[in-house]
N, CA, C and O atoms as a GROMACS GRO file, in nm:
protein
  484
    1UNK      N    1   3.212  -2.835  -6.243
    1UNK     CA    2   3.251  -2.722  -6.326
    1UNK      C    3   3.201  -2.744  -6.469
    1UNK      O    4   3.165  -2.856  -6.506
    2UNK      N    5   3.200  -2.652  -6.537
    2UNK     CA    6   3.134  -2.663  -6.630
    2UNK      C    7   3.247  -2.743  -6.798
    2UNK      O    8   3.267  -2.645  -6.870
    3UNK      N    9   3.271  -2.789  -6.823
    3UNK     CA   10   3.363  -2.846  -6.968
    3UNK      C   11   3.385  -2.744  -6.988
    3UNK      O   12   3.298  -2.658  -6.974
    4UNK      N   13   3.553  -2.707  -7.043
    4UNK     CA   14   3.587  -2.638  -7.109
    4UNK      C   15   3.661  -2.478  -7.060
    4UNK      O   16   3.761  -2.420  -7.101
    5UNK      N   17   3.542  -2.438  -6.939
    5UNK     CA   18   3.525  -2.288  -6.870
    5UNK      C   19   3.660  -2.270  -6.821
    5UNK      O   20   3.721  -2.344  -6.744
    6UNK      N   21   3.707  -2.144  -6.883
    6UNK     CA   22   3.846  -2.115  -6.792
    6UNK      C   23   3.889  -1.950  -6.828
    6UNK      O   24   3.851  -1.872  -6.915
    7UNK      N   25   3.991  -1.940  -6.713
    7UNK     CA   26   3.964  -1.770  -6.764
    7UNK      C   27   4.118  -1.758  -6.804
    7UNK      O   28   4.199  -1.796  -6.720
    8UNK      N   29   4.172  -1.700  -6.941
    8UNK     CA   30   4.276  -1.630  -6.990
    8UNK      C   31   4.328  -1.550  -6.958
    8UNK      O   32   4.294  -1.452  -7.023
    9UNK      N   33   4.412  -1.524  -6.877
    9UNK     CA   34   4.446  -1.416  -6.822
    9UNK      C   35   4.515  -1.338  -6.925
    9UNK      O   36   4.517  -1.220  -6.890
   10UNK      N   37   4.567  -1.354  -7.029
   10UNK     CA   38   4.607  -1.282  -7.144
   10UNK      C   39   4.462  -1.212  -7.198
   10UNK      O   40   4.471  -1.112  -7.269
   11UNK      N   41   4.382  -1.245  -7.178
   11UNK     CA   42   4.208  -1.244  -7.236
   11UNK      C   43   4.231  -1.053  -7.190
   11UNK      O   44   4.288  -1.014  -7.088
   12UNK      N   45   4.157  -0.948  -7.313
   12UNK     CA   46   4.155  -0.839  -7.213
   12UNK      C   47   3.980  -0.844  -7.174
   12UNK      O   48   3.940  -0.776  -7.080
   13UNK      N   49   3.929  -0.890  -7.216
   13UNK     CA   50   3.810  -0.884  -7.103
   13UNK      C   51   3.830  -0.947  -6.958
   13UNK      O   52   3.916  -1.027  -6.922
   14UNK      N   53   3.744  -0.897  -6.897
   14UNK     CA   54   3.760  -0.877  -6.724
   14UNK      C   55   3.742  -1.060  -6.713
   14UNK      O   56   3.719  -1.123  -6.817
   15UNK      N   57   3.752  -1.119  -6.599
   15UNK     CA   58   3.716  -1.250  -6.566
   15UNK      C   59   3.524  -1.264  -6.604
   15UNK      O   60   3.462  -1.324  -6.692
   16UNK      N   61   3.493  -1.199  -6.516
   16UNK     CA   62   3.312  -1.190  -6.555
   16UNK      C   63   3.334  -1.142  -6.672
   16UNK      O   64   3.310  -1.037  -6.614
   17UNK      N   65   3.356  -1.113  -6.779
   17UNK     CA   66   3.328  -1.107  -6.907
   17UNK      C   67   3.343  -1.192  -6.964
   17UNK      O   68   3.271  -1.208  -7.063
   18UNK      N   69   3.450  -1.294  -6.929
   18UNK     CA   70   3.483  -1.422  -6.996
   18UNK      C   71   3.404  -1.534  -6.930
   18UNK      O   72   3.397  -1.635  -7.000
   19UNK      N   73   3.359  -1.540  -6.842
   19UNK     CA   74   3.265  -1.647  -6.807
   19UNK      C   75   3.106  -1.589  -6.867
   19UNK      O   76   3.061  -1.667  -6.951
   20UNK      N   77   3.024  -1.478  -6.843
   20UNK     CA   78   2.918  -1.423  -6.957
   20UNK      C   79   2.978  -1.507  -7.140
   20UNK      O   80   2.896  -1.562  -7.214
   21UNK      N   81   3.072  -1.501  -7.162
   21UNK     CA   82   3.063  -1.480  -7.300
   21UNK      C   83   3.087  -1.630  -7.320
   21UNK      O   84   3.042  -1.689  -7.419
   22UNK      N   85   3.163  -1.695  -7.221
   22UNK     CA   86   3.157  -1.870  -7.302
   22UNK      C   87   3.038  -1.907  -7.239
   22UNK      O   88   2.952  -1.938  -7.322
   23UNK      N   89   3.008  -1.914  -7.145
   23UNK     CA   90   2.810  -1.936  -7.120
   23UNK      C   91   2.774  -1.946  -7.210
   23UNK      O   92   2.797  -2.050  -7.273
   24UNK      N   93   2.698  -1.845  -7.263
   24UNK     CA   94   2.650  -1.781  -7.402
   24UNK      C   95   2.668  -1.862  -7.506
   24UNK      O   96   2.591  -1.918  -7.583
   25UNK      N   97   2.821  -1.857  -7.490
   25UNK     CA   98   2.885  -1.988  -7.639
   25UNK      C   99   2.815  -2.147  -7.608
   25UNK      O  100   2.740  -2.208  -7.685
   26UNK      N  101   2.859  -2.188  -7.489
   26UNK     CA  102   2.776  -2.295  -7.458
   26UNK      C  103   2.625  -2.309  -7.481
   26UNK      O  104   2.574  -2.402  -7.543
   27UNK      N  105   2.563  -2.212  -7.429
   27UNK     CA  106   2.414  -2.233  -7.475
   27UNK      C  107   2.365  -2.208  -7.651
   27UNK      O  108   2.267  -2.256  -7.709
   28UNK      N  109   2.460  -2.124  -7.700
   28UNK     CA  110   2.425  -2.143  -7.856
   28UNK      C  111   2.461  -2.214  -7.900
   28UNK      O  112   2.399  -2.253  -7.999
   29UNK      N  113   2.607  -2.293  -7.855
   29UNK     CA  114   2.645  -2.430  -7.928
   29UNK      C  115   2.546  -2.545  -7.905
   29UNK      O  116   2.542  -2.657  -7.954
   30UNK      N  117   2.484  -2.497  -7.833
   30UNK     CA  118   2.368  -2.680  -7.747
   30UNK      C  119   2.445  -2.747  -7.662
   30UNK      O  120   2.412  -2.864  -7.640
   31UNK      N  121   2.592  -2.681  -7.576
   31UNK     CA  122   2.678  -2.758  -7.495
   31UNK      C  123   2.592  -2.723  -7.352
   31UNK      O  124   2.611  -2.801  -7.258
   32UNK      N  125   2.506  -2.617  -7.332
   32UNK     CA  126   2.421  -2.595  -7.255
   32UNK      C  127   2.256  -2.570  -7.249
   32UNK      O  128   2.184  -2.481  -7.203
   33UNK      N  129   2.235  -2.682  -7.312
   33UNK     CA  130   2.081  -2.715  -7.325
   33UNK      C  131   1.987  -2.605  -7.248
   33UNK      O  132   2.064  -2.515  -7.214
   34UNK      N  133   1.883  -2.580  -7.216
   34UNK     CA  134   1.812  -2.528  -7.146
   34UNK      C  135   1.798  -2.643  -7.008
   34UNK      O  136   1.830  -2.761  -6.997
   35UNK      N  137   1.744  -2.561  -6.927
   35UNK     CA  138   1.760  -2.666  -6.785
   35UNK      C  139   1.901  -2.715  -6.700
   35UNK      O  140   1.904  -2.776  -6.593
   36UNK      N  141   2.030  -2.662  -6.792
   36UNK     CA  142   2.113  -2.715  -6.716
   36UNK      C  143   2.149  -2.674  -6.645
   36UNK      O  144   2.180  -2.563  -6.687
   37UNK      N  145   2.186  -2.683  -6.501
   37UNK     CA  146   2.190  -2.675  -6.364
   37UNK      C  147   2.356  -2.598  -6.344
   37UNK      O  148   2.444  -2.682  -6.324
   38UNK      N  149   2.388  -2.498  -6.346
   38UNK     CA  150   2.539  -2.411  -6.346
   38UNK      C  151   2.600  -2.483  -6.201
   38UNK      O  152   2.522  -2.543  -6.127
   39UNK      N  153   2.697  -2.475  -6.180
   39UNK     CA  154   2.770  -2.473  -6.071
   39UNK      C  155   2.779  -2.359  -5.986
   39UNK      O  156   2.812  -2.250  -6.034
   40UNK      N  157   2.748  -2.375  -5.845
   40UNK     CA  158   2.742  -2.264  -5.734
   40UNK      C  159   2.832  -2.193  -5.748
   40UNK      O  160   2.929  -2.233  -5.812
   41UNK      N  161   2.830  -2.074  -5.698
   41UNK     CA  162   2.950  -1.921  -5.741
   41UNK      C  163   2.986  -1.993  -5.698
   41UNK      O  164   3.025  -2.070  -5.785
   42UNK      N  165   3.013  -2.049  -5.564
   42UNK     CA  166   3.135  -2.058  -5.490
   42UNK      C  167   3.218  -2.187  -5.557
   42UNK      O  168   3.341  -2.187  -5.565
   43UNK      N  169   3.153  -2.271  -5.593
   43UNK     CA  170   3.204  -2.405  -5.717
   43UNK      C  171   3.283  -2.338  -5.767
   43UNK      O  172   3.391  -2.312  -5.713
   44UNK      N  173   3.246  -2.294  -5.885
   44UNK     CA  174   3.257  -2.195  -5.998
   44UNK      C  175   3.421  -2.127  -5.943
   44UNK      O  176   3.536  -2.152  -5.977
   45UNK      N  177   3.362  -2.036  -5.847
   45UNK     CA  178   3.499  -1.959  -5.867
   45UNK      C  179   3.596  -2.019  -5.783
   45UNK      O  180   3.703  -1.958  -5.789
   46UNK      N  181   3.599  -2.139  -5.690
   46UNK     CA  182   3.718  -2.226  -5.637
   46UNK      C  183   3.802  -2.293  -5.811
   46UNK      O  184   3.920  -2.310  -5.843
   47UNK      N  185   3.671  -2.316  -5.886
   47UNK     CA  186   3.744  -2.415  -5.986
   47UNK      C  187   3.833  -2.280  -6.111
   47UNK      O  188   3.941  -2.285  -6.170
   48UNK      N  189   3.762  -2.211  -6.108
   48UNK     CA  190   3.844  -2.104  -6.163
   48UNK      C  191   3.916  -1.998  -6.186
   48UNK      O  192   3.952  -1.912  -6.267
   49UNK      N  193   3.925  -2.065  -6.015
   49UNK     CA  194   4.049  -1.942  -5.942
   49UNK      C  195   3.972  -1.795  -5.945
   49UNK      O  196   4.030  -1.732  -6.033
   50UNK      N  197   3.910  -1.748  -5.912
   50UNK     CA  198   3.844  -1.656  -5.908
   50UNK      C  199   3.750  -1.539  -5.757
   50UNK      O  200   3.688  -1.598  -5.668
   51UNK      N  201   3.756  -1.440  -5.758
   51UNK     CA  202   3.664  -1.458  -5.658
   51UNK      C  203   3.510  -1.500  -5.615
   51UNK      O  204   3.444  -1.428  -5.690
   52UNK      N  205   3.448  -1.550  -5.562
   52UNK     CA  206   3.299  -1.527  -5.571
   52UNK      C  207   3.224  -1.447  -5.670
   52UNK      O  208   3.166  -1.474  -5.775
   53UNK      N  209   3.247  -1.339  -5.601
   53UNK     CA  210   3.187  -1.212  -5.664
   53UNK      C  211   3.182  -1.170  -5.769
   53UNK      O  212   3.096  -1.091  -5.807
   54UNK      N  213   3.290  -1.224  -5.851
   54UNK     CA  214   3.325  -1.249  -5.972
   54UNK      C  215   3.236  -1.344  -6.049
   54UNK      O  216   3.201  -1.301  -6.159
   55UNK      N  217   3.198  -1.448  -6.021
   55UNK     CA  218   3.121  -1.528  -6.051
   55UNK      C  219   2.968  -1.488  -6.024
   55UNK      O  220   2.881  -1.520  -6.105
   56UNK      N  221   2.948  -1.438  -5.941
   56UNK     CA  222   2.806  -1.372  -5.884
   56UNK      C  223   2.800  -1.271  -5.970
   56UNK      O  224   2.682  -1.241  -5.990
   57UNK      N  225   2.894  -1.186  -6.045
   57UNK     CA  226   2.834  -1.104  -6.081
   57UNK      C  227   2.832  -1.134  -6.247
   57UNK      O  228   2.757  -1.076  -6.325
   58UNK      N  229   2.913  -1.220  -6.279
   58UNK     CA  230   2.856  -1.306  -6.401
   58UNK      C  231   2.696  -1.343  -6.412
   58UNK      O  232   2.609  -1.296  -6.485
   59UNK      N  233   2.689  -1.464  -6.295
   59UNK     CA  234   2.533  -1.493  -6.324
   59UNK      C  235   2.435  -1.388  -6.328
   59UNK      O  236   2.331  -1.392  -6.395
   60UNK      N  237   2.482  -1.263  -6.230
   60UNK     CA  238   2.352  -1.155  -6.262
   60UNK      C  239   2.354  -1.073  -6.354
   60UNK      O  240   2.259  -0.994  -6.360
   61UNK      N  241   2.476  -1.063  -6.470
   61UNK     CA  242   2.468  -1.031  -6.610
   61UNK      C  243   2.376  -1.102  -6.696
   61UNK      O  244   2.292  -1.057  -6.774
   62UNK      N  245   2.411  -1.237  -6.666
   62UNK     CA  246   2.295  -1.327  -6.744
   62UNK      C  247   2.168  -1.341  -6.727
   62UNK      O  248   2.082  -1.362  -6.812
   63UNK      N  249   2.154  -1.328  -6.603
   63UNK     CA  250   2.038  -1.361  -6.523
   63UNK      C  251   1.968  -1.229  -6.607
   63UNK      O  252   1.867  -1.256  -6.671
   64UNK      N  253   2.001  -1.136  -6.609
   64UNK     CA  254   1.894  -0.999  -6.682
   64UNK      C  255   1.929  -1.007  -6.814
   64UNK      O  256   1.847  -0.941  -6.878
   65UNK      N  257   2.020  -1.062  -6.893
   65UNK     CA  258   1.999  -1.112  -6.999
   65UNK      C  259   1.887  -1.226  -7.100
   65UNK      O  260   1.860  -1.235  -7.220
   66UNK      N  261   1.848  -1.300  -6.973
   66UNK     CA  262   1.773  -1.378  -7.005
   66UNK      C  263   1.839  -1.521  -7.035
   66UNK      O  264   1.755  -1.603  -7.071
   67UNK      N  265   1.971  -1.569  -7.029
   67UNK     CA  266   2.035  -1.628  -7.031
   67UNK      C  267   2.029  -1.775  -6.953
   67UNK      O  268   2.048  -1.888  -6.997
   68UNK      N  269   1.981  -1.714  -6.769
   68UNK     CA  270   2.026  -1.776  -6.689
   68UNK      C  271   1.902  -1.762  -6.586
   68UNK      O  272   1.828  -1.664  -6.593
   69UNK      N  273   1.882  -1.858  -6.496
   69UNK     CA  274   1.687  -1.806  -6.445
   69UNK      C  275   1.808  -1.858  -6.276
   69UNK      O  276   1.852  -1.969  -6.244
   70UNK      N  277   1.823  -1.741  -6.215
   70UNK     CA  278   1.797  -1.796  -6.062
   70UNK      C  279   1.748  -1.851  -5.975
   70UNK      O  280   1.711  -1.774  -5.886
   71UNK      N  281   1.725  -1.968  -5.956
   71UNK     CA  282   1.610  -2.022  -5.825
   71UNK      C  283   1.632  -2.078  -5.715
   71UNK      O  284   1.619  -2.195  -5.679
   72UNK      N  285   1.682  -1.949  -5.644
   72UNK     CA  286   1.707  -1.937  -5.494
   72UNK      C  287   1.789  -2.026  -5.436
   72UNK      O  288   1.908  -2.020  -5.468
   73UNK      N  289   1.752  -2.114  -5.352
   73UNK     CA  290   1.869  -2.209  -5.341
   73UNK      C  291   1.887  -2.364  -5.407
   73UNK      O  292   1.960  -2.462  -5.395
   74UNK      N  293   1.758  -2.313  -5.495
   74UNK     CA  294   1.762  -2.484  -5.597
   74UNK      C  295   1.903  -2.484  -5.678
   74UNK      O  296   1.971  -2.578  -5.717
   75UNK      N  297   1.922  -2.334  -5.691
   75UNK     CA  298   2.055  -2.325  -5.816
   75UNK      C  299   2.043  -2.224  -5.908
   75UNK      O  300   1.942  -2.155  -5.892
   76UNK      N  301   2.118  -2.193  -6.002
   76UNK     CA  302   2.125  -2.123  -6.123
   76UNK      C  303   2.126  -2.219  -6.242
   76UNK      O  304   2.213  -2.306  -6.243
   77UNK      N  305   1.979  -2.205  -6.408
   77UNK     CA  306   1.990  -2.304  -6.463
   77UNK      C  307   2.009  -2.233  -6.570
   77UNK      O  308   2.049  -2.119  -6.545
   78UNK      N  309   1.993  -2.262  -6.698
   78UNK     CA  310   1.997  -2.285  -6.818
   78UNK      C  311   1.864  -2.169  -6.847
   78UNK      O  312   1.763  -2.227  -6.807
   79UNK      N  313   1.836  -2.072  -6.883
   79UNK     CA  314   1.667  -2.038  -6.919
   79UNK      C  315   1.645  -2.111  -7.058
   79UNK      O  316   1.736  -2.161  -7.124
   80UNK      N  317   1.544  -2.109  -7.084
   80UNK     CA  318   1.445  -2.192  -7.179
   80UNK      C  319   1.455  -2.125  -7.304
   80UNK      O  320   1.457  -2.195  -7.406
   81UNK      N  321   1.466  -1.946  -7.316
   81UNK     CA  322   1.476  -1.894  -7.447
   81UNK      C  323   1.663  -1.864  -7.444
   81UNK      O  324   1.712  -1.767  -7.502
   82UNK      N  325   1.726  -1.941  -7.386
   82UNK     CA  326   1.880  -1.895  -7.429
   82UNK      C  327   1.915  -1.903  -7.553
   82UNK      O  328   1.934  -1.806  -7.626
   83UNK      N  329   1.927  -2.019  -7.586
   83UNK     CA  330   1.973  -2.079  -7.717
   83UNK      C  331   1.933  -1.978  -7.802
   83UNK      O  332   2.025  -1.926  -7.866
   84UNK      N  333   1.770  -1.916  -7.828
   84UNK     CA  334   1.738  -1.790  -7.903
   84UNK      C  335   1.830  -1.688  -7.860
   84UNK      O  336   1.918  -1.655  -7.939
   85UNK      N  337   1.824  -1.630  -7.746
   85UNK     CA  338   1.902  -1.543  -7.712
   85UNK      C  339   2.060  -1.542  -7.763
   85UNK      O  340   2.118  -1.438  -7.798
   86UNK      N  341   2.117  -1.666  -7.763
   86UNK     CA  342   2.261  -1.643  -7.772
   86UNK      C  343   2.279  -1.653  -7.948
   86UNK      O  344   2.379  -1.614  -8.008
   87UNK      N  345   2.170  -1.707  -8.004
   87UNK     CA  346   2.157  -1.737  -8.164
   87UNK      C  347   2.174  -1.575  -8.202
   87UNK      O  348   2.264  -1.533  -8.275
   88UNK      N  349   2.055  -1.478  -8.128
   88UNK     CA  350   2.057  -1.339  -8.217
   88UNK      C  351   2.194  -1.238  -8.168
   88UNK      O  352   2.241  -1.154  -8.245
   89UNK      N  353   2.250  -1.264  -8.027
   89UNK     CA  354   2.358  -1.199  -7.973
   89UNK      C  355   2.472  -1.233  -8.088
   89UNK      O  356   2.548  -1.142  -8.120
   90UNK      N  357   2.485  -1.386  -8.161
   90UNK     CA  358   2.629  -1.398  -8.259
   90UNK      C  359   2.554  -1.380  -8.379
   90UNK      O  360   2.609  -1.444  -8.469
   91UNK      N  361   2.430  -1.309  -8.427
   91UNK     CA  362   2.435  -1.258  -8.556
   91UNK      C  363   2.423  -1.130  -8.506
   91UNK      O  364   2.437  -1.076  -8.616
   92UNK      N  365   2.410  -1.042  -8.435
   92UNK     CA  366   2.427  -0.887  -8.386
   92UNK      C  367   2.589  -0.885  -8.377
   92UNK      O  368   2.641  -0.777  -8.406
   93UNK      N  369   2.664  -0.976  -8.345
   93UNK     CA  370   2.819  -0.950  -8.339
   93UNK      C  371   2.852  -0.965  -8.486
   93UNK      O  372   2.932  -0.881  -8.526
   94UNK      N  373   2.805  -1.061  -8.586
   94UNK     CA  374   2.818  -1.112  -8.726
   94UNK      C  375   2.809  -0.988  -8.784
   94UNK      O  376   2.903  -0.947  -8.851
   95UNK      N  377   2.718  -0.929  -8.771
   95UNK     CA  378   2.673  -0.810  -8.784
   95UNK      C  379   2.756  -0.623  -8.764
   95UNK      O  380   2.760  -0.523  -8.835
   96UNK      N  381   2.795  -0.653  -8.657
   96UNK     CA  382   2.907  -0.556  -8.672
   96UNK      C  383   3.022  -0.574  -8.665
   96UNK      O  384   3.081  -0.467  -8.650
   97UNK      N  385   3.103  -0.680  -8.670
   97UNK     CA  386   3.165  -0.761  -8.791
   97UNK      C  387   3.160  -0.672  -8.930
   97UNK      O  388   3.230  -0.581  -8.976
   98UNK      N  389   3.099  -0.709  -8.954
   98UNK     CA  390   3.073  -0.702  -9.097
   98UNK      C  391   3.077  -0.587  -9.137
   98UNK      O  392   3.146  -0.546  -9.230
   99UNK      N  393   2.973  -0.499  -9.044
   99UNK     CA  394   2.945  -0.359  -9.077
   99UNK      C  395   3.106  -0.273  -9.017
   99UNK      O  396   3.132  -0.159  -9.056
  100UNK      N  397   3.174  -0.330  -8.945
  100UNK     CA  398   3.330  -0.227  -8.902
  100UNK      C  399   3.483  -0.296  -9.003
  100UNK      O  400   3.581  -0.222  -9.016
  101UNK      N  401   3.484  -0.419  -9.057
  101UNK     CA  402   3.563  -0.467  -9.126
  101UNK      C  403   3.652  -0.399  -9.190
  101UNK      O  404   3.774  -0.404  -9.174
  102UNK      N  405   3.581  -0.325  -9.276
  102UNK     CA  406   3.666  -0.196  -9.367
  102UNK      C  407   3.698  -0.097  -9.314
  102UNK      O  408   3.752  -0.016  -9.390
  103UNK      N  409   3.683  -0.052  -9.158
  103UNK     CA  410   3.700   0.062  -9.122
  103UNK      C  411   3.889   0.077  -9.094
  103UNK      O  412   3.961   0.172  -9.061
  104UNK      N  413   3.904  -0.004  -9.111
  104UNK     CA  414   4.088   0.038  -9.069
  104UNK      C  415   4.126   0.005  -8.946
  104UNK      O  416   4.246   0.010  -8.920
  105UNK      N  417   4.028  -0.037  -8.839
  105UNK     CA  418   4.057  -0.083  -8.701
  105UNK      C  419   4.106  -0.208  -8.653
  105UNK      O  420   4.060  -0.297  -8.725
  106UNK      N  421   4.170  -0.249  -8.574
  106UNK     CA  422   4.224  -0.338  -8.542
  106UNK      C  423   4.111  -0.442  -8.475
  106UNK      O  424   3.990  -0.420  -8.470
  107UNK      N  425   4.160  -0.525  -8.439
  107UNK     CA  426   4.025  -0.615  -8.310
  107UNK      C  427   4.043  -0.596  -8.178
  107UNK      O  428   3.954  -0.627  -8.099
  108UNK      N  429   4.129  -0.558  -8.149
  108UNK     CA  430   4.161  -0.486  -7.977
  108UNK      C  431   4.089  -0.365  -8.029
  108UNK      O  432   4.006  -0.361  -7.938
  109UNK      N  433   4.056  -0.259  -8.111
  109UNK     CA  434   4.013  -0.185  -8.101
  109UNK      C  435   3.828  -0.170  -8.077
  109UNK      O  436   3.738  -0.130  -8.003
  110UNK      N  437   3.862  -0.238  -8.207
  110UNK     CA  438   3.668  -0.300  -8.229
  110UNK      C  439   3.611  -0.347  -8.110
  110UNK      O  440   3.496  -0.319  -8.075
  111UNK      N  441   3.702  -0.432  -8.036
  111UNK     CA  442   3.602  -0.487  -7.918
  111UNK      C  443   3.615  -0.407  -7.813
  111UNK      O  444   3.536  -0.436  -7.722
  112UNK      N  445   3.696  -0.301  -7.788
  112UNK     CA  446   3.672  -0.204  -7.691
  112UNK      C  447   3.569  -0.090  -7.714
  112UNK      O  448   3.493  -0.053  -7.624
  113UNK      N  449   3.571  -0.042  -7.825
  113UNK     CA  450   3.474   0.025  -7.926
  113UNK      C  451   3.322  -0.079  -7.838
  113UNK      O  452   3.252  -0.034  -7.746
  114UNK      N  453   3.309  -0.213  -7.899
  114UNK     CA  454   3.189  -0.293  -7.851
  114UNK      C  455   3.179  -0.284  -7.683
  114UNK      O  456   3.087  -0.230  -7.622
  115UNK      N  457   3.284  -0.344  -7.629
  115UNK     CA  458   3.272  -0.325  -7.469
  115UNK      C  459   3.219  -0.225  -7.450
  115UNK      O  460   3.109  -0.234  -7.396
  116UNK      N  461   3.263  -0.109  -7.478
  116UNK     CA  462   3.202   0.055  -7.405
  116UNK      C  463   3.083   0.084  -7.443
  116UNK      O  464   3.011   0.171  -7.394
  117UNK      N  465   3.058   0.010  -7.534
  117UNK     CA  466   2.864   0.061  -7.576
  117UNK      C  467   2.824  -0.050  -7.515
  117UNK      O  468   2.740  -0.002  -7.439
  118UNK      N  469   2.823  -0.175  -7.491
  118UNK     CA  470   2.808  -0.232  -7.364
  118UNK      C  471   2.709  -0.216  -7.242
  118UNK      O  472   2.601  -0.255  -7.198
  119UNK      N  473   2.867  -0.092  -7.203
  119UNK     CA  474   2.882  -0.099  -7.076
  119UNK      C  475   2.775   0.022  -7.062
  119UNK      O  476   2.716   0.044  -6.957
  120UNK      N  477   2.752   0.113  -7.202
  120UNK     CA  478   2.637   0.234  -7.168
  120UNK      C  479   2.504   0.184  -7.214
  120UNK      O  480   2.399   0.246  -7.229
  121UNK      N  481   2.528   0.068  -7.230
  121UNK     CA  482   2.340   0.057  -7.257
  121UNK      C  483   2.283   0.046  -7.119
  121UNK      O  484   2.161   0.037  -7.103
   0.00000   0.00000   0.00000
């Protein structure tokens, strides 16, 4: 399993939203180098109580993110431009941050506001 990975059930993002988003954290922190080798859905979601599918459909968020490179039954690894990737994803969040701050909204609001444009790109 991966250090750290666990899902909040107080968290309001979905389970696959919370495994996408500490990934991410891992590979921009350097806790997930490029090349590193993920744990099988089925790993994955025994260790975090989860279903499969749940986990499967994490990696194929990333996987078209650019995040995460599938290779068949060698595994799911690390891709090579993550670290870029997850560097410009937390200055695009820094970013509207910054730009919604003053608006009067709460952070349950803001990140549902973010989730739903998301979910329409």
């Amino acid at each position: 399993m991966i250090a750290g990975l666990r899902i909040d059930p107080g968290d309001t993002a979905s389970p696959y939203e919370q495994i996408c988003r500490q990934i991410v954290a891992g590979t921009t922190a350097g806790e997930l180098p490029p090349g590193t080798r993920l744990p099988t859905v089925r790993a994955l979601a025994t260790g975090l109580g989860v279903a499969p599918g749940t986990v499967a459909k994490a990696y194929t968020r990333l996987e078209q993110a650019g995040v995460v490179q599938g290779r068949g039954r060698a595994g799911t690894f690390i891709s090579a431009g993550s670290q870029e990737s997850g560097a410009l994803a937390v200055q695009a969040a820094r970013t509207f941050a910054e730009q919604t701050r003053d608006l009067g909204l709460g952070a349950d609001e803001l990140l549902a506001i973010a989730r739903a444009a998301l979910e329409n790109v």
